[in-house]
One Martini backbone bead per residue (centre of mass of N, CA, C, O) as a GRO file, in nm:
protein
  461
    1UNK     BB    1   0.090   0.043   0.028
    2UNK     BB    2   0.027   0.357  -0.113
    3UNK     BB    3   0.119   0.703   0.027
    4UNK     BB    4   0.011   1.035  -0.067
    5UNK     BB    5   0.124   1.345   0.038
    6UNK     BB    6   0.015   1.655  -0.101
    7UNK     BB    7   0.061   2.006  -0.048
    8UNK     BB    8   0.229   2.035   0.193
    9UNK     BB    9   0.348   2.106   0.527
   10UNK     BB   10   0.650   2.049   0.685
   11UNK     BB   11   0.723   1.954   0.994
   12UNK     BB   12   0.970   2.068   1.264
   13UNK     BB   13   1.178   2.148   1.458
   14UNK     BB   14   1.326   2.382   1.187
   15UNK     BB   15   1.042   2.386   1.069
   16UNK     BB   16   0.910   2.482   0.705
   17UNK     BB   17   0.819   2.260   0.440
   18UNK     BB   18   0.758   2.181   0.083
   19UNK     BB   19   0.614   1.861   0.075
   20UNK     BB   20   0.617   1.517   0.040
   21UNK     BB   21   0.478   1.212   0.139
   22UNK     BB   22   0.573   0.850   0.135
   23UNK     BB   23   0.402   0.565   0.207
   24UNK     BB   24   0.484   0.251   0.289
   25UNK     BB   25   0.328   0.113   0.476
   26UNK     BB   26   0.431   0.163   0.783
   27UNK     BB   27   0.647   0.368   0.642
   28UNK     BB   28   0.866   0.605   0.537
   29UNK     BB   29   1.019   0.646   0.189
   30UNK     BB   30   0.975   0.976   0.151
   31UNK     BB   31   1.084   1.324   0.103
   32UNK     BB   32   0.975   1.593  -0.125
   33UNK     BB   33   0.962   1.740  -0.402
   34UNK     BB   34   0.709   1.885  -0.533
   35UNK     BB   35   0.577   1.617  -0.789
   36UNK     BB   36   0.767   1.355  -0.769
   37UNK     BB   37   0.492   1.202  -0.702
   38UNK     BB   38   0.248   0.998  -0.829
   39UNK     BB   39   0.215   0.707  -0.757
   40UNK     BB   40  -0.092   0.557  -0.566
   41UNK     BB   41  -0.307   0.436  -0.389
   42UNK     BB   42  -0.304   0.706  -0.202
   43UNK     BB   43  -0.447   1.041  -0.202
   44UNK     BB   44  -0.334   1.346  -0.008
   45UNK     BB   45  -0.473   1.629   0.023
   46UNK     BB   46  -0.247   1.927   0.172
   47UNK     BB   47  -0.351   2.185   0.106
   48UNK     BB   48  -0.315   2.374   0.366
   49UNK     BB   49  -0.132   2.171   0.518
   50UNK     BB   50  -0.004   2.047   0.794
   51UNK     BB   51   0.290   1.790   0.797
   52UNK     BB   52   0.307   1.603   1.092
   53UNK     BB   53   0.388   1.410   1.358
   54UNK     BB   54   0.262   1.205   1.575
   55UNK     BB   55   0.170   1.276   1.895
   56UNK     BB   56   0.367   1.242   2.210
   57UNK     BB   57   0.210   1.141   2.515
   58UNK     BB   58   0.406   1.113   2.840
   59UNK     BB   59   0.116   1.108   3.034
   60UNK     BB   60  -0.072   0.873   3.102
   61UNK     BB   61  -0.408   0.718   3.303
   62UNK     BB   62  -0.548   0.441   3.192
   63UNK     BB   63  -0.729   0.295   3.467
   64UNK     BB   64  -0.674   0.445   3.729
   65UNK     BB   65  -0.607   0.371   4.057
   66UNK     BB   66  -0.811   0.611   4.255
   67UNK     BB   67  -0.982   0.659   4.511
   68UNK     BB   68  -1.172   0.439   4.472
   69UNK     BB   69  -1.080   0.416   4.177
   70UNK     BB   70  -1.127   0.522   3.823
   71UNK     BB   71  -1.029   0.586   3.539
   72UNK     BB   72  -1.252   0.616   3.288
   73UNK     BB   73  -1.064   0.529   3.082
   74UNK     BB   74  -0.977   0.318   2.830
   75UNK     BB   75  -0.762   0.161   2.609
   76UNK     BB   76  -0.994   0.261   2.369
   77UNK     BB   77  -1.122   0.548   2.464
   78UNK     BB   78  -0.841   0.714   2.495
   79UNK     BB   79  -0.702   0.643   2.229
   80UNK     BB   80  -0.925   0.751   2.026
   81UNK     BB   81  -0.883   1.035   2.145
   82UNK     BB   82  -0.610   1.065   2.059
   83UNK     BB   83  -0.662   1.050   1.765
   84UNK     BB   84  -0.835   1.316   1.715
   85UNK     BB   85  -0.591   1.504   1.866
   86UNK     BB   86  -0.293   1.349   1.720
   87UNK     BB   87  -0.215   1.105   1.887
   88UNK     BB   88  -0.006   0.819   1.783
   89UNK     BB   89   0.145   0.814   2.144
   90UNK     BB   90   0.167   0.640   2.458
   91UNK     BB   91   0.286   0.657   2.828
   92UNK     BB   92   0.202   0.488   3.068
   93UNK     BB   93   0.102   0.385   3.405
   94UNK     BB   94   0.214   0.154   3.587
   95UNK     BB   95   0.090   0.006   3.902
   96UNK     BB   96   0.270  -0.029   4.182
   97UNK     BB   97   0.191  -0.170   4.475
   98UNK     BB   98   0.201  -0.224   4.779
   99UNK     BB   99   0.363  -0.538   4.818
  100UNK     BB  100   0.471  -0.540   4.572
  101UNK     BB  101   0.597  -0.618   4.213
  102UNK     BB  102   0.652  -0.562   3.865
  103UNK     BB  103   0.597  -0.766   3.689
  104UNK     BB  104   0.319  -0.813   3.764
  105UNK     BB  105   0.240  -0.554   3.678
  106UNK     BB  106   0.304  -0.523   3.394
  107UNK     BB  107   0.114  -0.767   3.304
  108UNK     BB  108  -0.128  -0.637   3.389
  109UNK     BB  109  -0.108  -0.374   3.156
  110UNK     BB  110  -0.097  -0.539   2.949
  111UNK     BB  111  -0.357  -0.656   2.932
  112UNK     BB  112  -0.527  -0.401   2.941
  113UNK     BB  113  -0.421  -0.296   2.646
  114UNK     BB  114  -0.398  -0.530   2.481
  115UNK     BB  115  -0.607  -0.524   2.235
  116UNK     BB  116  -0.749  -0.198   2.288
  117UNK     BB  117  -0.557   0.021   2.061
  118UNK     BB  118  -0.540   0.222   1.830
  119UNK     BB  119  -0.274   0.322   1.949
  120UNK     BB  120   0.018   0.321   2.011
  121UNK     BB  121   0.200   0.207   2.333
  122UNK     BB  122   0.342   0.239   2.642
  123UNK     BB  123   0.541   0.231   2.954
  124UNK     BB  124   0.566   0.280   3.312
  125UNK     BB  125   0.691   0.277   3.605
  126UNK     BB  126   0.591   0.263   3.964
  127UNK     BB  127   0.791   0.338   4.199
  128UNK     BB  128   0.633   0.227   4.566
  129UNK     BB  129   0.853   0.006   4.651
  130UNK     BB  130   1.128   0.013   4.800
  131UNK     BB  131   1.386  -0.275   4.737
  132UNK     BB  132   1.544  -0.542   4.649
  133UNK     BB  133   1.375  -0.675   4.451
  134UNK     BB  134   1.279  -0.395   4.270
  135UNK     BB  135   1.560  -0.309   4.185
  136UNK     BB  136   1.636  -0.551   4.014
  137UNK     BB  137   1.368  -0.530   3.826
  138UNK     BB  138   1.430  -0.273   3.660
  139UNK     BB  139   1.606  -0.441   3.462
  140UNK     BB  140   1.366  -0.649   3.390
  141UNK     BB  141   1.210  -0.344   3.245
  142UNK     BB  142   1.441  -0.286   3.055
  143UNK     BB  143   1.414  -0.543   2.877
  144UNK     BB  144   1.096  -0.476   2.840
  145UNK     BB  145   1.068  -0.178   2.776
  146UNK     BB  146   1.113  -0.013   3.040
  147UNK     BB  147   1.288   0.296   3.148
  148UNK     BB  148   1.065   0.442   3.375
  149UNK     BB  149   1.063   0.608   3.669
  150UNK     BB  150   0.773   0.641   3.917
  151UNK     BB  151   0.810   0.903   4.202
  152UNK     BB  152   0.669   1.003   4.495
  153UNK     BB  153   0.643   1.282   4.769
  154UNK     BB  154   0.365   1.192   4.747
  155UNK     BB  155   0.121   1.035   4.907
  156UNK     BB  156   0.092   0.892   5.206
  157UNK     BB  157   0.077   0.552   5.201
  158UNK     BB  158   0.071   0.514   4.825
  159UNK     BB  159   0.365   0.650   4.712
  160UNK     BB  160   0.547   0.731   4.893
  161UNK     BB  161   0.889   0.823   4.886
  162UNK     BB  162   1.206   0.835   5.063
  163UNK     BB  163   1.489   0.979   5.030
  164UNK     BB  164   1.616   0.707   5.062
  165UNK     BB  165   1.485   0.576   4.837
  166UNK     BB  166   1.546   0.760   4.626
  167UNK     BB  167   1.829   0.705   4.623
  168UNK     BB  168   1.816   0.383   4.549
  169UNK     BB  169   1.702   0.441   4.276
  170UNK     BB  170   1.902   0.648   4.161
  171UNK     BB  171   2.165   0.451   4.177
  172UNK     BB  172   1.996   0.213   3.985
  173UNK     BB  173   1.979   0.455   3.764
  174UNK     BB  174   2.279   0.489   3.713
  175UNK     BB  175   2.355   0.182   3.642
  176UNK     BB  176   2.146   0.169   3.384
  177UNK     BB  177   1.979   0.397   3.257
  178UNK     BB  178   1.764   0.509   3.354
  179UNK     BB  179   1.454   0.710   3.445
  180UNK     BB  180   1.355   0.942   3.641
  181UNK     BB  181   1.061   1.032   3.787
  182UNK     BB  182   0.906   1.315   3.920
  183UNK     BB  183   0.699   1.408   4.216
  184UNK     BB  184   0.713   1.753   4.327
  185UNK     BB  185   0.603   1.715   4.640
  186UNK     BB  186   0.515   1.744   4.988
  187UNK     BB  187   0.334   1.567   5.161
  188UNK     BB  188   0.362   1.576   5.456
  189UNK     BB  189   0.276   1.886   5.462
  190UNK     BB  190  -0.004   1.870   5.287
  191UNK     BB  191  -0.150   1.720   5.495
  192UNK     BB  192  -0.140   1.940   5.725
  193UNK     BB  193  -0.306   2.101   5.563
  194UNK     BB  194  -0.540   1.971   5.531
  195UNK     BB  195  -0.627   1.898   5.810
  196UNK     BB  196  -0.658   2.203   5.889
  197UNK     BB  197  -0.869   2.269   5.719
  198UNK     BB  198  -1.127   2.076   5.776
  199UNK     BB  199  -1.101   2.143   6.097
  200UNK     BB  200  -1.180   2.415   5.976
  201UNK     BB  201  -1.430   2.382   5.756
  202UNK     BB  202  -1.267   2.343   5.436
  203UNK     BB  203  -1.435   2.177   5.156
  204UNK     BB  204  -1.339   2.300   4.918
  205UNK     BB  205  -1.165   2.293   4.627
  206UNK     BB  206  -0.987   2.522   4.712
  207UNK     BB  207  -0.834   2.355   4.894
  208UNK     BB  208  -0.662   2.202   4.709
  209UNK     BB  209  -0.459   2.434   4.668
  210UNK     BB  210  -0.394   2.582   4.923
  211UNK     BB  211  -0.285   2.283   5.036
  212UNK     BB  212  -0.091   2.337   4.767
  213UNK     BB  213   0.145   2.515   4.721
  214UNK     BB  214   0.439   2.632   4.522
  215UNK     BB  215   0.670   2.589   4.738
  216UNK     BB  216   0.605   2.260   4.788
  217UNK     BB  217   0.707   2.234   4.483
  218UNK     BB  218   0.965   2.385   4.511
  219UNK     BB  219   1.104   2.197   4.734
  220UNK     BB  220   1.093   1.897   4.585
  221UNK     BB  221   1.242   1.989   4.316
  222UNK     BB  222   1.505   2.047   4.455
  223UNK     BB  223   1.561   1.787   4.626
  224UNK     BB  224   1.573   1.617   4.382
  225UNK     BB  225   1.808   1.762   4.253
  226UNK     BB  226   1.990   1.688   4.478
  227UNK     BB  227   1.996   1.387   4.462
  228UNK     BB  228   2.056   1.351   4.182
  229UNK     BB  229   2.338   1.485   4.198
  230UNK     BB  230   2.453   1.263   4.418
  231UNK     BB  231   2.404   1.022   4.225
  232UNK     BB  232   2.403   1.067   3.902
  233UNK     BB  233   2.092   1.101   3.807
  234UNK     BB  234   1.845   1.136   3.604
  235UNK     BB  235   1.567   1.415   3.562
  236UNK     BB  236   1.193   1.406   3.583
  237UNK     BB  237   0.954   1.646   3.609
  238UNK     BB  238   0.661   1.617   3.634
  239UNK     BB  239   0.371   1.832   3.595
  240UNK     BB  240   0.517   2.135   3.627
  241UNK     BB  241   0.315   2.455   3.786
  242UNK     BB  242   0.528   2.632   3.887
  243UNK     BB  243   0.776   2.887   3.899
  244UNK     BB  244   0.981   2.818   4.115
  245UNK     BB  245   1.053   2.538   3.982
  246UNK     BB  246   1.141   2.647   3.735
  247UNK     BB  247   1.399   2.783   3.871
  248UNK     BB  248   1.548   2.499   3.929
  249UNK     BB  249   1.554   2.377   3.685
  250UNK     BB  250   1.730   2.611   3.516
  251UNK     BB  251   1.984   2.587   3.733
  252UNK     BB  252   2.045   2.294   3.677
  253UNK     BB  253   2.081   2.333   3.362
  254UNK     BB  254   2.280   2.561   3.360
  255UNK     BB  255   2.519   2.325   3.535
  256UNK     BB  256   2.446   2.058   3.366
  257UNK     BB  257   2.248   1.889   3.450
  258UNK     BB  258   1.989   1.619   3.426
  259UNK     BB  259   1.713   1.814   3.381
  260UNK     BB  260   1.361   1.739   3.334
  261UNK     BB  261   1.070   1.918   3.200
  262UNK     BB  262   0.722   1.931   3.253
  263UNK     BB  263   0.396   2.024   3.101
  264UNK     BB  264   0.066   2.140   3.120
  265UNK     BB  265  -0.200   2.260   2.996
  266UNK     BB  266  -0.354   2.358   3.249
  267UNK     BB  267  -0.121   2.549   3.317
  268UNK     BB  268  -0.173   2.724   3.126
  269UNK     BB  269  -0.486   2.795   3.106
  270UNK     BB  270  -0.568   2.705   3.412
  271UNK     BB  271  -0.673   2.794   3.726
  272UNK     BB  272  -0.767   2.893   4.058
  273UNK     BB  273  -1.058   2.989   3.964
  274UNK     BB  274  -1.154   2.695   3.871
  275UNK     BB  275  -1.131   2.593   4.154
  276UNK     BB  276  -1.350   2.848   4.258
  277UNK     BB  277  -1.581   2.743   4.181
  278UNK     BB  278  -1.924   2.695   4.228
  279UNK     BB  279  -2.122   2.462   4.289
  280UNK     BB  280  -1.879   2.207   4.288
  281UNK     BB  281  -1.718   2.272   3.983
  282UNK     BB  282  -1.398   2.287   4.101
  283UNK     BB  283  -1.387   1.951   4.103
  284UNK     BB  284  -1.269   1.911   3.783
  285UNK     BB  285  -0.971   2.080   3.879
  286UNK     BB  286  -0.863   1.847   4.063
  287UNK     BB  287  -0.498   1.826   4.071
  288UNK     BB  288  -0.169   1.689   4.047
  289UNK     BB  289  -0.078   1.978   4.056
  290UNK     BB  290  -0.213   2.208   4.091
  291UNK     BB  291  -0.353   2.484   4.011
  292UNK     BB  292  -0.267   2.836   3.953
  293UNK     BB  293  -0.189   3.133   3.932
  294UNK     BB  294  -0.199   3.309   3.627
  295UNK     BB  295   0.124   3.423   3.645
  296UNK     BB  296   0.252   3.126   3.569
  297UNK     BB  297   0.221   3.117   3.259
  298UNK     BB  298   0.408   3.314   3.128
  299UNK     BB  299   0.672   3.109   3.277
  300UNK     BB  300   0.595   2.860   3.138
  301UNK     BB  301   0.622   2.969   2.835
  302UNK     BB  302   0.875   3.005   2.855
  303UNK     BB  303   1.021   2.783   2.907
  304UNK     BB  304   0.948   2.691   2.603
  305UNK     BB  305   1.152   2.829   2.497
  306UNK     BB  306   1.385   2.763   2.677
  307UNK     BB  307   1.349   2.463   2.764
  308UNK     BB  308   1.315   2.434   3.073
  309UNK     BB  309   1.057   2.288   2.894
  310UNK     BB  310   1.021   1.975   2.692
  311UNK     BB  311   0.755   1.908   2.777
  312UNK     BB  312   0.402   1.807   2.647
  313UNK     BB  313   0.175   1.679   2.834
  314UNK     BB  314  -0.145   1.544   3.051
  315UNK     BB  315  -0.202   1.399   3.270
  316UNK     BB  316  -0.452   1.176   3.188
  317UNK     BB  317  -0.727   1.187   3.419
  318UNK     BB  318  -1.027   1.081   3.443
  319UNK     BB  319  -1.335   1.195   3.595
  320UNK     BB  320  -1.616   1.214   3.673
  321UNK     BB  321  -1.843   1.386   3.797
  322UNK     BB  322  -2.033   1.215   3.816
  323UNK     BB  323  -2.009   0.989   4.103
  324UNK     BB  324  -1.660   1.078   4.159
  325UNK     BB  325  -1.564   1.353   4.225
  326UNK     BB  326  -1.854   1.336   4.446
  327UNK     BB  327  -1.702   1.230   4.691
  328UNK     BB  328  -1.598   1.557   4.776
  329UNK     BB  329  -1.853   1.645   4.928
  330UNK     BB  330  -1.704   1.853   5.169
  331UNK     BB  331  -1.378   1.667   5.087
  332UNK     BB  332  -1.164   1.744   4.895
  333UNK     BB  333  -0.982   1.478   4.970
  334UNK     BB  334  -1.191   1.299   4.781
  335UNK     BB  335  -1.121   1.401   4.512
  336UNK     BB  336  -1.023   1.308   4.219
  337UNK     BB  337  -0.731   1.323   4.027
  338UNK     BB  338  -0.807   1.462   3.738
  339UNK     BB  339  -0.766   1.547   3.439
  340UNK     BB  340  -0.870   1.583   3.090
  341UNK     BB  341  -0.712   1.552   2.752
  342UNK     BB  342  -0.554   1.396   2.522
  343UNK     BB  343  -0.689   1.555   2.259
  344UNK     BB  344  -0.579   1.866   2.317
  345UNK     BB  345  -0.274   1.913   2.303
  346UNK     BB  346  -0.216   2.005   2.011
  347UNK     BB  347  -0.416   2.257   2.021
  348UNK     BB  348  -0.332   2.409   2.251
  349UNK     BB  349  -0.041   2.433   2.123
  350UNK     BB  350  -0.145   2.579   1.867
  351UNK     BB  351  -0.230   2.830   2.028
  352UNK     BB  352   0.031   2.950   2.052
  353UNK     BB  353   0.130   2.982   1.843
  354UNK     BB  354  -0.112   3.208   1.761
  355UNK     BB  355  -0.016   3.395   2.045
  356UNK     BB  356   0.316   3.382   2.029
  357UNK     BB  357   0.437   3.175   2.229
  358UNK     BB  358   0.524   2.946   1.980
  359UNK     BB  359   0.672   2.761   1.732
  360UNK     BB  360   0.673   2.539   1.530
  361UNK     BB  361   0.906   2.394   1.602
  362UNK     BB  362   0.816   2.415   1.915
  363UNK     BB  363   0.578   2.221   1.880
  364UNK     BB  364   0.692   1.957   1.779
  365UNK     BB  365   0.894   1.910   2.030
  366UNK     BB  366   0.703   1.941   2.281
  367UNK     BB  367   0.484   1.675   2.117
  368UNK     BB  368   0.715   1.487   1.967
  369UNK     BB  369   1.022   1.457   1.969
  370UNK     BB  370   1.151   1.489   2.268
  371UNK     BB  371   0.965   1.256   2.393
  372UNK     BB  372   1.108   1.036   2.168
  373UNK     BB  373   1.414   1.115   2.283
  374UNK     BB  374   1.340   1.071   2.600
  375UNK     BB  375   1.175   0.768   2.542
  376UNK     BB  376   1.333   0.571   2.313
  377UNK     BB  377   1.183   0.647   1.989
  378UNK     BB  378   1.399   0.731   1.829
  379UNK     BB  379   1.301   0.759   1.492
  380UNK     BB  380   1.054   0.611   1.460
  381UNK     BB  381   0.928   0.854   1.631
  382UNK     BB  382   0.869   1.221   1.604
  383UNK     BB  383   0.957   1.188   1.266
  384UNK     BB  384   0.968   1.316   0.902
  385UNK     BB  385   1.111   1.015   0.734
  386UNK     BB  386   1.275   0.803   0.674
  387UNK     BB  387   1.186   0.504   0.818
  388UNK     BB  388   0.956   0.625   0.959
  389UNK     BB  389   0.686   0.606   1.120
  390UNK     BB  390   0.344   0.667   0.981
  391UNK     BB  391   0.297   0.940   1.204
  392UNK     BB  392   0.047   1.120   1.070
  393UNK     BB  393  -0.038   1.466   1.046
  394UNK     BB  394  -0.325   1.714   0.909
  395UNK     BB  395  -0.316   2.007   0.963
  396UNK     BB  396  -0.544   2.276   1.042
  397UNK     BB  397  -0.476   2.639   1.074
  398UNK     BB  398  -0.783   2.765   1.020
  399UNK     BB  399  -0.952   2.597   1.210
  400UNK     BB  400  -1.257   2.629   1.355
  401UNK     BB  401  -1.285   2.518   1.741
  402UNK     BB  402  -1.526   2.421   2.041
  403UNK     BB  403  -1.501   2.303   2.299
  404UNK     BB  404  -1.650   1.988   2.432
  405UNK     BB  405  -1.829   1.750   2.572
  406UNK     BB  406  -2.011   1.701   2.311
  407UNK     BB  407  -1.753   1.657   2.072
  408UNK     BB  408  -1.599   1.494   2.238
  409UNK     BB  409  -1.398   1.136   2.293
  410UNK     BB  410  -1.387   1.162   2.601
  411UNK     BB  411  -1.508   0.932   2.924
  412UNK     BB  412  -1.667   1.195   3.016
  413UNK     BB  413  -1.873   1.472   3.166
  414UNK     BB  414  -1.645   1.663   3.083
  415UNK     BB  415  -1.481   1.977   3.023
  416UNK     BB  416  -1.207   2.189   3.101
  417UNK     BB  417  -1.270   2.361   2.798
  418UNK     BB  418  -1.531   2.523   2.804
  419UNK     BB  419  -1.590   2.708   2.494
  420UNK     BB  420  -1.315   2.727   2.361
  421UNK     BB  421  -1.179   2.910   2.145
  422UNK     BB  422  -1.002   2.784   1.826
  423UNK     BB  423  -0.722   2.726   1.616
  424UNK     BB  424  -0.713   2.447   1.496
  425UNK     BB  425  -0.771   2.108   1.315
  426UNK     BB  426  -0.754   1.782   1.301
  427UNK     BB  427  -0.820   1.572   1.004
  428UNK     BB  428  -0.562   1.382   0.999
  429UNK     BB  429  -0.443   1.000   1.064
  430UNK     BB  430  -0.166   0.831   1.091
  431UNK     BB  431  -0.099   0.507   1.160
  432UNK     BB  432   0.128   0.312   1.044
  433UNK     BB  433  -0.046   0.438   0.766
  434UNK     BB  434  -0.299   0.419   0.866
  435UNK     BB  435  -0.603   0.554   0.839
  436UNK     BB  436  -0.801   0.681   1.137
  437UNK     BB  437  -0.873   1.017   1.064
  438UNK     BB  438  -1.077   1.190   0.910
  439UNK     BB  439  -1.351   1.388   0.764
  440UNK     BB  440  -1.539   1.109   0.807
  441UNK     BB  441  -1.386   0.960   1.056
  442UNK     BB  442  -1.310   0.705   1.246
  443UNK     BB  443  -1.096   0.425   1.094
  444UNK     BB  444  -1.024   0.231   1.345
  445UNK     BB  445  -0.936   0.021   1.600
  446UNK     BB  446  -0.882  -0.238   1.789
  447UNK     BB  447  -0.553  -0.361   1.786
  448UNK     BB  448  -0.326  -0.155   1.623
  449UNK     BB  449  -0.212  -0.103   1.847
  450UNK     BB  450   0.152  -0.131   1.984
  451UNK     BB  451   0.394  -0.201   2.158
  452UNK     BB  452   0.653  -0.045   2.302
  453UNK     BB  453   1.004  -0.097   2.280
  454UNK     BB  454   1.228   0.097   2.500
  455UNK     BB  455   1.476   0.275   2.534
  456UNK     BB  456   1.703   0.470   2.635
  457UNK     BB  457   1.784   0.808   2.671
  458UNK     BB  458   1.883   0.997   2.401
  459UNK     BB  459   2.042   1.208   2.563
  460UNK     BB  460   2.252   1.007   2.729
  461UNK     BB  461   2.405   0.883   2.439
   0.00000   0.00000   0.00000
């Protein structure tokens, strides 16, 4: 099957240049000057349109236990969501429970997956547990392509875990060449304001804010990137939402140190504001870390312009609002943690180049490239070239559309960004060749998506 892309703007990392794209198979055979390729089995005309890598989200939470439930997306409806806004590749997070060991979490998740996703899709591992035991284990899930571990100084008792333990993961991710990923809040003194917030009957989801301030997030980016130092381990800092840490990471980045940061759109666009809406509305918007103050937003969106910001994920942790949220009426401490972006992501920060605060080529990099780089994946995915997988997206950069729980495809009962008119949406999208959304509807199936084993850091190699 050959398949011709003809007419499109194709972009890179460095910018934007007019060209085909021939894809056979699952994969590109060439990009080359407009007109020089005739005969394919399917022409795609994309005159007027970018014609970009397909977006790698590494950071979502599909099917995952917390408070008591579950994140309302699974691995079939989360990746159809991803695929309608441009993202060709998830990379999920295995959660290893307390007292349990890698392996068996490992092979729970391929459960979940295998056969259920529409797009590619990798893991990451959530090391809760650090013994003798999973730190053997983690050598035994880099061979089985699983290259990066999640650890948090947040919520004491069910993922925390202490400055001694991750010294001992950090070390030996050292010796292996993994990637440690960090939740950077405090949870003890978090949990302490918690607390105190209650028994005083503070109980609206704006407390949720407020008892996790950006001080306690710029402390633990602090600690973390301190502890990496000492073992000389790389650090990737999870969904960063304060001005403070990232103060902590450019300085960090500055010195030399190998530490890497994401940031997520909720935290460009929505505010601590959304919080407090009235009639318990502001907990659709409970994630940690939470949102901030809306001057937070200026510095963050600087951050991706000077790299100290390497990547936009979603943390896509979805819950509905009945139901789910309302668990936490009158106590913000049980609302579930999560807002739902996965199809938005693409299109969020398309919304930044048009308002000049990001570079069409720092668009891709900071939605395709880099992520692909940062967890083994390139050029396989994140790159329009030859030989890579054909993870192509045809995005119309004048289409007007409004964000909407009615219109969206992910399953939950609310956006995040409802009424937001945004400019630019996306066409069409190949997974690996196959043409899976159209402007006639979306064309791919269950079990299309393969698991992705990833290699170490490429930035590190």
């Amino acid at each position: 099957m050959r398949t011709l892309i003809k007419g499109g703007t194709v972009l890179s990392t460095t910018g934007a240049s007019h060209a085909d794209v021939l894809v056979e198979g699952e994969t590109i055979a060439a990009v080359a000057a407009p007109g020089l390729f005739e005969a394919a089995d399917e022409v795609i005309d994309a005159t007027g349109k970018y014609v970009m890598p397909g977006g790698i989200d590494a950071h979502t939470h599909m099917e995952m236990p917390f408070g008591g439930t579950f994140s309302h997306d699974t691995f079939e409806t989360g990746t159809v969501a991803a695929a309608w806004g441009g993202t060709t590749t998830i990379i999920d997070f295995a959660v290893q429970p307390k007292g349990s060991t890698l392996q068996p979490t490992l092979d729970k998740w391929h459960e979940k997956a295998d056969g259920n996703c529409a797009v590619d899709y990798g893991f990451h591992m959530i090391l809760s547990d650090v013994n003798d035991t999973t730190l053997k284990e983690m050598q035994t899930c880099i061979d089985a392509g699983v290259s990066s571990f999640k650890m948090f100084m947040a919520y004491p008792g069910v993922f925390y875990s202490t400055d001694g333990e991750i010294v001992r993961a950090m070390r030996q991710a050292t010796e292996t060449g993994a990637t440690i990923m960090m939740h950077a809040e405090n949870g003890i003194a978090i949990d302490q304001l918690v607390a105190q917030a209650l028994a005083e009957g503070k109980g609206d989801p704006v407390q949720h804010g407020l008892t996790r301030p950006p001080e306690l997030e710029a402390e633990a980016t602090s600690r973390a990137i301190r502890l990496a130092q000492v073992t000389g381990s790389p650090l990737y800092l999870v969904h960063l939402s304060a001005s403070q840490a990232l103060t902590a990471v450019a300085e960090a980045r500055d010195g030399g140190q190998n530490v890497f940061a994401e940031t997520c759109p909720q935290y460009l666009y929505l505010s601590i504001d959304d919080l407090a809406r009235p009639e318990f509305e502001g907990a659709k918007y409970v994630a940690s870390p939470p949102l901030r103050e809306k001057w937070h937003q200026g510095d963050l969106w600087r951050g991706l312009r000077t790299n100290d910001l390497s990547v936009v994920s979603t943390d896509h942790c979805p819950f509905c609002f009945k139901d789910q949220k309302e668990l936490g009426r009158g106590d913000f401490s049980k609302i579930p943690n999560g807002i739902p972006g996965v199809e938005h992501r693409m299109d969020l920060l398309h919304q930044g180049v048009v308002a000049g605060e990001i570079s069409l080529g720092r668009w891709v990099e900071a939605c395709s490239t880099t992520p692909a780089r940062m967890f083994g994946l390139y050029p396989r995915k994140g790159v329009i070239a030859p030989g890579s997988d054909a993870d192509v997206v045809i995005y119309d950069p004048a289409a007007k559309q409004t964000l909407s729980a009615e219109t969206h495809h992910m399953n939950v009962d609310y956006s995040a960004y409802e009424g937001l008119e945004i400019t630019g949406k996306v066409e069409a999208v190949l997974s690996r060749g196959k043409l899976i959304v159209s402007p006639s509807g979306f064309a791919g199936g269950d079990g299309h998506g393969k698991f992705l084993s990833r290699e170490l850091c490429q930035y590190l190699n």
